[in-house]
C-alpha positions in Angstrom: -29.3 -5.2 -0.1 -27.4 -3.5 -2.9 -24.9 -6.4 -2.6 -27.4 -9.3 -3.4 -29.4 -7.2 -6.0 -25.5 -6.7 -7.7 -24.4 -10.6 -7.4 -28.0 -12.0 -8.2 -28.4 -10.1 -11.5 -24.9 -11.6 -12.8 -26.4 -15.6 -11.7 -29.7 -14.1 -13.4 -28.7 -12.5 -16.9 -26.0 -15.8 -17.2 -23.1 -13.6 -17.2 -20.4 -15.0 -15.0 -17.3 -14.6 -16.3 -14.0 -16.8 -14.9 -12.4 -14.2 -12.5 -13.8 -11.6 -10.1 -12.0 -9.4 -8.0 -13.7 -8.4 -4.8 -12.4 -5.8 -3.2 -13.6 -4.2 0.4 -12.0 -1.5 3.2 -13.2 -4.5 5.7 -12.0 -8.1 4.5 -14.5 -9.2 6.5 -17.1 -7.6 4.3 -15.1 -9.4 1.0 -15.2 -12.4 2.8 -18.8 -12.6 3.4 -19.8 -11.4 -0.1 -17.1 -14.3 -2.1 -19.0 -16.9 0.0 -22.4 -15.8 -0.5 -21.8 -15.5 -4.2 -19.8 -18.9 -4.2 -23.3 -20.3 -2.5 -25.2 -18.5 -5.3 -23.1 -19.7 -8.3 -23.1 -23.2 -6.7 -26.4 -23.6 -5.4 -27.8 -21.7 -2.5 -30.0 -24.9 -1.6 -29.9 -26.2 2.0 -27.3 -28.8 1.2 -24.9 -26.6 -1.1 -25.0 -24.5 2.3 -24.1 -27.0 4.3 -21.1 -28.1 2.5 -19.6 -24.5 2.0 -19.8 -23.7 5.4 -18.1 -27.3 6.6 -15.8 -27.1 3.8 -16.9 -30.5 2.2 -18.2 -29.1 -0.9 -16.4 -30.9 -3.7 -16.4 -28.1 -6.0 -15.4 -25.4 -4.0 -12.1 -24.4 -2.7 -11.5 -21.6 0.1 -7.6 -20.5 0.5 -6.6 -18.0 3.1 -3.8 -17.8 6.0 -2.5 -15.8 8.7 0.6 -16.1 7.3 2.0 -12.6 5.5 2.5 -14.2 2.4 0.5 -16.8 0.1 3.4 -18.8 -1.7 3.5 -20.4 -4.7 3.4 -24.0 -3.5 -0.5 -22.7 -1.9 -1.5 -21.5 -5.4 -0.4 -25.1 -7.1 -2.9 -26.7 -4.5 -5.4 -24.0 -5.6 -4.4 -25.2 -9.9 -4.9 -28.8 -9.1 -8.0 -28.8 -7.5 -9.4 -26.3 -9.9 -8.7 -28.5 -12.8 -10.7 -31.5 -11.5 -14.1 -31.2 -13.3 -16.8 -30.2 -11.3 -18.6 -33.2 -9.2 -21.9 -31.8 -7.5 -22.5 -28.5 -9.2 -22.1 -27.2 -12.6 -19.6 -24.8 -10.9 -16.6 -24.8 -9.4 -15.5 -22.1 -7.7 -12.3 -21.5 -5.6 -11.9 -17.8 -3.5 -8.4 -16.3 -2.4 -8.8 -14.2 1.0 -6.0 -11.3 1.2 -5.1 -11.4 -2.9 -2.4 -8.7 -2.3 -0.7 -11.5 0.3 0.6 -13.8 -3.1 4.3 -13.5 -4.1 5.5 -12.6 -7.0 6.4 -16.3 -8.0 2.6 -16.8 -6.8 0.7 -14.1 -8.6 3.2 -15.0 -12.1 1.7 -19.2 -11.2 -2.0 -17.9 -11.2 -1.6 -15.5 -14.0 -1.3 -18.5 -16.3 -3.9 -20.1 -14.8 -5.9 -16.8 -15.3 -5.2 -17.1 -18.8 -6.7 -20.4 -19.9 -8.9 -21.3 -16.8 -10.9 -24.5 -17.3 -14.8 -24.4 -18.1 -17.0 -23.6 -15.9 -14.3 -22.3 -12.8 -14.9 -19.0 -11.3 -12.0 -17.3 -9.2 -13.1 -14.9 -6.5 -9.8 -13.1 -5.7 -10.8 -11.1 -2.2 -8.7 -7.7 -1.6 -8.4 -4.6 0.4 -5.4 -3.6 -1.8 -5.8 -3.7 -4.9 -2.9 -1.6 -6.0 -0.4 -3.9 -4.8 -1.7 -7.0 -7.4 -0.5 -7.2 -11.0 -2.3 -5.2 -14.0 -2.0 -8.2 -15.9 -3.7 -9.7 -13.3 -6.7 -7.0 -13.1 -7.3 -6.8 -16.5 -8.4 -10.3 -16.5 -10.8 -10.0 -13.6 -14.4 -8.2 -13.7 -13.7 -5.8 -10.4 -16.8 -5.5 -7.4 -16.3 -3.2 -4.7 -18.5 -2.8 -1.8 -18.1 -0.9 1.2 -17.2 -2.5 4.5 -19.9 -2.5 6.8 -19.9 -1.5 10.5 -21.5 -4.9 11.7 -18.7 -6.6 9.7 -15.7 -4.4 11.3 -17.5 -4.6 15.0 -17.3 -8.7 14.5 -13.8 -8.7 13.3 -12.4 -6.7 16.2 -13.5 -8.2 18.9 -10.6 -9.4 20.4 -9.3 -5.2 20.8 -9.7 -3.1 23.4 -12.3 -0.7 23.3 -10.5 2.0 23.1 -8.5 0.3 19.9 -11.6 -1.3 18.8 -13.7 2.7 18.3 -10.2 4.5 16.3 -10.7 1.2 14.1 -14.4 1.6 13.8 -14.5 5.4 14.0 -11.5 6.2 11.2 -12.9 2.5 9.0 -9.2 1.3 9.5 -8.4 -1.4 7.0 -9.0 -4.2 9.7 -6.8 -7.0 7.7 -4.1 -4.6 8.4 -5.1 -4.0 12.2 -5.4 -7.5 12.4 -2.1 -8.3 10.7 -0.2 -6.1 13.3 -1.5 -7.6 16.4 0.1 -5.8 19.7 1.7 -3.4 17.1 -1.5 -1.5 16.4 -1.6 -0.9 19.8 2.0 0.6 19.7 1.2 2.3 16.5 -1.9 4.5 18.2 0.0 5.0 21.2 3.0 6.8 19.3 0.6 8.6 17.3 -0.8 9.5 20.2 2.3 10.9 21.8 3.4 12.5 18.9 0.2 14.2 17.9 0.1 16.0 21.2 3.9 16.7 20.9 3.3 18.1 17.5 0.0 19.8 17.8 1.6 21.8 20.5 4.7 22.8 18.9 6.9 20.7 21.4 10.6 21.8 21.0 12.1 18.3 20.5 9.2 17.6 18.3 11.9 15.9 15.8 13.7 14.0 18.2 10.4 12.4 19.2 9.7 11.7 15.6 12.2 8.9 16.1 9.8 6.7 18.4 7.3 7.0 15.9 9.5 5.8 13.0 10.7 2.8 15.2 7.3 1.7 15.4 6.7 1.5 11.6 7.9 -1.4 9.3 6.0 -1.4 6.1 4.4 1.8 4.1 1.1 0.7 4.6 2.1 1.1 8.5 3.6 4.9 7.6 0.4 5.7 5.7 -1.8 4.2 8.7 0.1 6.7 11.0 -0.8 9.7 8.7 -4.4 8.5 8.8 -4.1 8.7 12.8 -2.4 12.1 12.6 -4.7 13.3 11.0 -8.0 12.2 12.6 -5.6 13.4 16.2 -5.3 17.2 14.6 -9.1 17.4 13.0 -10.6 16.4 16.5 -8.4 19.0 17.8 -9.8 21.2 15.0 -13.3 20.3 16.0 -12.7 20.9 19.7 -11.6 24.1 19.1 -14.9 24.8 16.2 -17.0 23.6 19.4 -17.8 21.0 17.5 -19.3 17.2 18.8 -19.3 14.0 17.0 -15.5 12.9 16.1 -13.7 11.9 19.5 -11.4 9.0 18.3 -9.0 10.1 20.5 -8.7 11.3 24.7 -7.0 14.6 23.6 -4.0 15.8 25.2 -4.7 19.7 27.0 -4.1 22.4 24.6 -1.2 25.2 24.9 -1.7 28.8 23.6 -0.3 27.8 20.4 -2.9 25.6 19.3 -5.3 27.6 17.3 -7.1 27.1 13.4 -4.2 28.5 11.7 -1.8 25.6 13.3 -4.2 23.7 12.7 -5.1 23.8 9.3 -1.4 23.9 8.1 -0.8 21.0 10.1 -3.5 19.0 7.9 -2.1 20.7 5.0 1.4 19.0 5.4 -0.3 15.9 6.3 -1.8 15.4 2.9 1.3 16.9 1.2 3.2 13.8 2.7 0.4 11.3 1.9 1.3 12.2 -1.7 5.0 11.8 -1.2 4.0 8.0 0.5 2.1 7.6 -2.5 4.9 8.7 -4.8 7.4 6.0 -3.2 9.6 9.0 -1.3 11.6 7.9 1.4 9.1 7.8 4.3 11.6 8.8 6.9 12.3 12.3 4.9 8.4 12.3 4.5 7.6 12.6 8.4 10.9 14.8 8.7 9.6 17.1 6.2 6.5 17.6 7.4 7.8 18.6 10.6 10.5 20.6 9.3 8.2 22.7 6.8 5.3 23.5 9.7 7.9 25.1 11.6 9.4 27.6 8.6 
């Protein structure tokens, strides 16, 4: 695998620096890469093995919750151990799941640590976001990215429905975030559900049902998940109408008259026009009611 040839020629040439940022559409995927290169760096005997995975290993430290926040007071835990020398390996190496998750009082604590790490400690900071984490931060970490793979997305959504579990899979939904949401993802798909069919065909109270979408939605990152389902509702519509097979995320409302390419290209159009407004920190609210407001002239 591309993955191993990439991790084993760092181990090989003797070029491991202090601080590695991992980053992944599937945490799942960052997850099992920072432990197989924690089990390179460490070992990758039998024994090294069987200490990582039991969490016994004396020079390795794994931090991650299901809490939405890693606090300062975790990251102190994280320091302390870190500064211990190293007792079975040469290495020790600690790995922080969900990176974008630390406060700002925790990512400003780590940053020193970042600074003046100890010898021979190696961070692997695991993200899906890295746009949400310090540049002081990144410019002290050598960046990996690898794809998330469909065998790591299937394993992590297990517990969805099958319906929830192929828009996840089909559209490579960041599954921290799906995860993260819980019931609400379901919510999420069913407004966008609602409202794409509203929308695609050119309902009257189209803006008043806008409102059940917006109560779903808490965070930006839920706004700009319910753009991504927008638009994979409108380009299966765009494919039914092409004739086309292969993208069917969605059980597809029936089609009035109005629905034709012209709708919906424009429709996509004003979809990516307000993924740039999310982007450029506009008021999401005026975001979905502009988009709306502009399609209809």
């Amino acid at each position: 695998m591309t993955q191993d040839r990439t991790l084993q020629a760092i181990i090989d040439n003797n070029r491991l620096v202090h601080t590695y940022m991992i980053e992944s559409d599937a945490i799942e995927t960052a997850r099992r890469v920072g432990i197989h290169f924690a089990t390179m760096i460490l070992g990758s005997d039998d024994e090294t093995r069987k200490l990582i995975e039991s969490g016994n290993h004396p020079d390795y430290y794994y931090l991650r919750t299901d809490e939405m926040t890693i606090k300062k007071e975790d990251i102190s835990d994280v320091v302390r151990l870190m500064n211990q020398k190293p007792i079975h390996s040469d290495y020790k190496v600690y790995i922080i799941e969900s990176f974008e998750k630390l406060t700002v009082q925790a990512e400003n604590s780590i940053l020193k640590f970042l600074e003046e790490p100890p010898q021979k400690t190696v961070a692997l900071l695991l993200t899906t976001d890295k746009s949400s984490i310090l540049p002081t931060i990144h410019s002290r970490a050598q960046h990996l990215s690898f794809k998330g793979t469909d065998e790591d997305r299937k394993a992590a959504l297990m517990e969805l429905s099958e319906p929830l579990q192929h828009i996840a899979q089909t559209l490579k939904l960041d599954t921290n975030h799906v995860l993260d949401l819980g019931d609400d993802f379901k919510e999420i798909v069913n407004a966008a559900n609602f409202f794409g069919a509203r929308w695609l065909n050119d309902h009257p109270l189209v803006l008043i049902d806008l409102t059940r979408v917006l109560d779903v939605l808490k965070e930006r990152k839920d706004y700009i998940l319910m753009l991504t389902l927008l638009d994979a509702y409108v380009r299966q519509a765009m494919y039914e109408l092409l004739d086309i097979d292969g993208f069917k995320p969605f059980k597809l409302e029936p089609f009035t008259n109005t629905v034709n390419m012209t709708r919906v290209s424009r429709m996509l159009e004003e979809i990516e026009k307000a993924n740039q407004l999310l982007s450029s920190n506009v008021n999401p609210t005026l975001v979905f009611e502009s988009m709306i407001i502009r399609l209809k002239g």
